[in-house]
C-alpha angles and dihedrals in degrees: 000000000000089000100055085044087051096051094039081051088050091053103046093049098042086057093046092042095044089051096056091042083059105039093042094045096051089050090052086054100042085048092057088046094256102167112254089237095057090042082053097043088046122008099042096027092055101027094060089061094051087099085068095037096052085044102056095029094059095041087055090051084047098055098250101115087173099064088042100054084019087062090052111046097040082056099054084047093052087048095052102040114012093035096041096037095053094045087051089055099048087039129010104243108234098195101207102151116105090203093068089075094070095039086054103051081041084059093041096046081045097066102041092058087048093051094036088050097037087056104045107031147026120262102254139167089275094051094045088048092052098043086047081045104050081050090056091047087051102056096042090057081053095055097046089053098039086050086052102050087049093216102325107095132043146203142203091266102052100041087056090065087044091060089051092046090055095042089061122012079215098082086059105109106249123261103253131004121273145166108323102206096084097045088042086050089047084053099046088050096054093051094054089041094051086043086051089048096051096044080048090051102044082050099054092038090056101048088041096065083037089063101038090042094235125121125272098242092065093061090044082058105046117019100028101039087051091043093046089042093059094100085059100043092053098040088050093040086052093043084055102049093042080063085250106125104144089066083053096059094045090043085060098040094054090041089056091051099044094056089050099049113018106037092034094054098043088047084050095053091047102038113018111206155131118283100241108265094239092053081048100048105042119350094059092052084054087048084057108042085057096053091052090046094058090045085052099053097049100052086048105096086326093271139099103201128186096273083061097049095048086060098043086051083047094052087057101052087047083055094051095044091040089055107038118085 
């Protein structure tokens, strides 16, 4: 009982305190004049995925490589068939957007260097800097195109903050500067919330495969990447029913990089270490092959409808019955 309560905790905390890190953070950038457009592409882009970074980060410090690649790479699964599926299935997802294009063979290279690097070598400071590095590439050269269409044209990363702003009117920039002490403390709290969540979390994931006698990196793929990946099923489940699928999709396609790139390299700077040899050898290939189906998809006649989102939704639970024991 106390580790369900533990991971339910986790969860909970890690969602609130995400929340506050966000909103607080993007009123302390609107108040010292930061542009909306850089507080999407960075703030609320990265801000949303702090739920999966806390978490990993903290299981790798821990000593449980599994829940910490585990987290990332389930995640990146559940975006890609469960979340998109699902979307598909309540809204058929009109992909319209050119930029998409370039977000999507970003996804896809994402996940090949993961894979390549995850098989052949450990997870060390330099692979964690140029993966944090190729994210910072890749939202500069989002910035630089969003600046040039002028709004009128989106990509995945932007979209993705969309998603959070229309989820909760709270993440809008205020309407006119004011004192900074009270969003700065918001920010502080959900930072402690979302460190006190993960710890809760890891905790619970890690009693949790003890109890049941299964290995840790199958609950880092299953329970804790859908638990971490809630912000991302709800904000893409409302995007669809608001008619806006193409904000889902991109939604799903920043998260993923995000957690590749962003959230693996950071995991890699602060806790060197091998990608367990099960992730390596099969889960990452399913990682990939995902990521290639919803490309495809997309670029098939531009539209995701509900028979592809029922696969999609079937190819997860084959996942989920092929890797539980």
């Amino acid at each position: 009982m106390m580790v369900w309560l533990s991971l339910l905790g986790g969860f909970v905390l890690l969602v609130v305190g995400g929340e506050l890190l966000v909103r607080g953070a993007v009123q302390v950038a609107n108040r010292l004049g930061v542009s909306p457009l850089v507080i999407g592409l960075t703030l609320v882009g990265f801000g949303t995925s702090t739920p999966e970074l806390m978490t990993s980060v903290q299981a790798a410090l821990s000593g449980s490589p599994g829940i910490a690649y585990g987290n990332i790479v389930g995640s990146n699964i559940a975006n890609t068939l469960l979340i998109l599926g699902a979307a598909a299935l309540l809204s058929p997802i009109l992909i319209d957007s050119r930029a998409l294009k370039r977000d999507g063979v970003v996804m896809v290279a994402a996940a090949i260097m993961f894979s390549l690097l995850a098989a052949t070598v450990s997870f060390g400071w330099f692979v964690g800097a140029v993966f944090v590095a190729a994210l910072a590439g890749y939202i500069y050269v989002a910035f630089r195109h969003e600046s040039a269409a002028g709004g009128q044209e989106h990509g995945a990363v932007y979209e993705k903050a969309v998603a959070a702003q229309e989820l909760d009117p709270g993440f809008r920039p205020a309407a006119a500067p004011t004192a900074l002490l009270l969003p700065l403390l918001i920010a502080l709290a959900g930072l402690g919330i979302v460190v006190l969540g993960g710890s809760l979390l890891v905790s619970g994931a890690v009693s949790l495969a003890r109890s049941l006698g299964i290995s840790e990196t199958i609950i880092g793929l299953t329970i804790v990447a859908v638990g971490t990946s809630l912000p991302e099923l709800v904000t893409s489940l409302v995007a669809a029913f608001r008619k806006e699928a193409d904000v889902a999709f991109g939604n799903i396609i920043g998260s993923s990089i995000y957690n590749i790139l962003g959230i693996g390299g950071i995991t890699a700077l602060f806790a060197p270490g091998r990608v367990p040899a099960e992730i390596a050898s099969f889960d990452n290939l399913v990682m990939l092959a995902a990521a290639c189906l919803a490309v495809g998809m997309a670029y098939t006649g531009w539209r995701i409808g509900r028979r592809e989102g029922a696969l999609l939704l079937l190819g997860y639970a084959g996942y989920l019955v092929w890797i539980w024991p």
